[in-house]
Rosetta silent file (secondary structure, phi, psi, omega in degrees, C-alpha in Angstrom):
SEQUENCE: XXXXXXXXXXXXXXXXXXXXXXXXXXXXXXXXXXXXXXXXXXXXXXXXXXXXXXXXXXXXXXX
SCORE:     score description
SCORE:     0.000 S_00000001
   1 L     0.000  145.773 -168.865    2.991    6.726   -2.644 S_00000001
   2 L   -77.868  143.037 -173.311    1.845    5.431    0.564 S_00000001
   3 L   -74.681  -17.796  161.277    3.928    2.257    1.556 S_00000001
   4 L  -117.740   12.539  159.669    1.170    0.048    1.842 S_00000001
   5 L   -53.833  139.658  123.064   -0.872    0.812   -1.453 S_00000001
   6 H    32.469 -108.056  175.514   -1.256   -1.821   -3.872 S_00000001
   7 H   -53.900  -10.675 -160.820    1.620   -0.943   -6.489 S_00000001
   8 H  -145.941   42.695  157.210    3.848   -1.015   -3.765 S_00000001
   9 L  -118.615  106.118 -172.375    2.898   -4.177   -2.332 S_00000001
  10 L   -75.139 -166.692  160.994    2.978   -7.514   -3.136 S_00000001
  11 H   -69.385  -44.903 -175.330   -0.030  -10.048   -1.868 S_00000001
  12 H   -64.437   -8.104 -178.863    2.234  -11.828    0.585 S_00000001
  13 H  -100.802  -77.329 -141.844    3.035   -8.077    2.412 S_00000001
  14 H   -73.281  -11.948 -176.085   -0.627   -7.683    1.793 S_00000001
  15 H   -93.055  -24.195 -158.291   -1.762  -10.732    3.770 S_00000001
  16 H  -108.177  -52.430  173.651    1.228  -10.702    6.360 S_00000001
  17 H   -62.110  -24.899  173.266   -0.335   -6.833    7.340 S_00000001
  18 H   -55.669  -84.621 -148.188   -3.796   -8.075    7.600 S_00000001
  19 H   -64.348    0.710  174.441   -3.002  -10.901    9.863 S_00000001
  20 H   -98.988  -27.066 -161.795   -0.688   -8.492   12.196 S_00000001
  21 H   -91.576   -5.417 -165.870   -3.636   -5.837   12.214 S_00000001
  22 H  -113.720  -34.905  162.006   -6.042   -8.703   12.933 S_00000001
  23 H   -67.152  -71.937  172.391   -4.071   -9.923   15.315 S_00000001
  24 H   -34.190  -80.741  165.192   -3.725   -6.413   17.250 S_00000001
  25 H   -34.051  -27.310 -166.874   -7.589   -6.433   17.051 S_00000001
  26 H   -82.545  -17.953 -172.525   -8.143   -9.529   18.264 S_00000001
  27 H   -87.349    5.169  168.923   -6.379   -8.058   21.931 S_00000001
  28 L  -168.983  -20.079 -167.824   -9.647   -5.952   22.812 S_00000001
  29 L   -66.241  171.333  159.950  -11.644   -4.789   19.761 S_00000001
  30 L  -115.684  122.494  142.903  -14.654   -6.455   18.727 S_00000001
  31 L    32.329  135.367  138.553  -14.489   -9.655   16.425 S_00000001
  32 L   -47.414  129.124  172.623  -14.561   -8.286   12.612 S_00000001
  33 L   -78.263  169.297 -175.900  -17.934   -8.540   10.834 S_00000001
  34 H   -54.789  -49.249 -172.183  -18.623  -10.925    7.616 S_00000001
  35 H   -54.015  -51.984 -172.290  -18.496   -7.314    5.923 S_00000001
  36 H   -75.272  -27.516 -174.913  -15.357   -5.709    6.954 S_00000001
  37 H   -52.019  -55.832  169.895  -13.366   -9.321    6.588 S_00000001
  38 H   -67.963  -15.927  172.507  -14.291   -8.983    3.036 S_00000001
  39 H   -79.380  -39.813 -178.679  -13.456   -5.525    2.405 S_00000001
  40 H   -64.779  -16.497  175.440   -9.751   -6.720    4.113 S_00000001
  41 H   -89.393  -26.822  149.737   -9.576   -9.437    1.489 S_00000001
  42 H   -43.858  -31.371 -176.839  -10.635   -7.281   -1.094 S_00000001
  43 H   -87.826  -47.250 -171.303   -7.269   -5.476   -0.408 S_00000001
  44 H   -62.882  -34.001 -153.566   -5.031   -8.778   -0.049 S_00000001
  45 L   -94.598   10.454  171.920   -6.208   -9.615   -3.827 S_00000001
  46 L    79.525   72.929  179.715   -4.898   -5.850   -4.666 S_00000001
  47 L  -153.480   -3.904 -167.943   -8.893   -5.003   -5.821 S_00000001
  48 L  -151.464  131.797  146.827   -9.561   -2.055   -3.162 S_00000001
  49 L   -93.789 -174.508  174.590   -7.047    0.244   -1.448 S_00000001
  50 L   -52.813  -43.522 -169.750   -6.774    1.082    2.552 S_00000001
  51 H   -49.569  -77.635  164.245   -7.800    4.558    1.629 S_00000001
  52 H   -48.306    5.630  174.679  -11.262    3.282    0.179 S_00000001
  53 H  -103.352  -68.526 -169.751  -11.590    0.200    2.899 S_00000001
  54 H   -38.407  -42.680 -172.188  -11.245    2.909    5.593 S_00000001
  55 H   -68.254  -79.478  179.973  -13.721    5.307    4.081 S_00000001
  56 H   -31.030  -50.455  178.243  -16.547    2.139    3.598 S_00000001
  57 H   -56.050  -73.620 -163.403  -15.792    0.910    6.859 S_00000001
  58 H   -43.922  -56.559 -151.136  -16.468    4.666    8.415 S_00000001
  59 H   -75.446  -29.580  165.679  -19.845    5.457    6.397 S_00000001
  60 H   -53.587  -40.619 -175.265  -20.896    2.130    7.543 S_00000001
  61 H   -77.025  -36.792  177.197  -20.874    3.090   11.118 S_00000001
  62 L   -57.774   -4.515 -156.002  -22.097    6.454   10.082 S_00000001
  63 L   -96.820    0.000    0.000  -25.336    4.972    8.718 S_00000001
């Protein structure tokens, strides 16, 4: 199992990776949309995994 699913996470781990990956974005990237914020929050409450954020995220820009 991947080390940052879900089962083998808690919320506070899931919230503490967000804000370092959010952070790391924040040093050149552009600003997170309304959309993707909510797909990453979707994850902290355990309701989505990365695999399936990642995917959503891509087909948006593929659109």
């Amino acid at each position: 199992m991947n080390r940052y699913s879900i089962a083998n996470t808690t919320k506070e781990q899931r919230e503490k990776f967000v804000a370092n990956a959010e952070a790391i974005n924040s040093l050149g990237a552009e600003p997170l949309t309304k959309e993707n914020r909510a797909l990453l929050n979707r994850y902290v409450d355990g309701e989505i995994e990365l695999d399936d954020l990642r995917k959503k995220i891509i087909d948006k820009y593929k659109r």
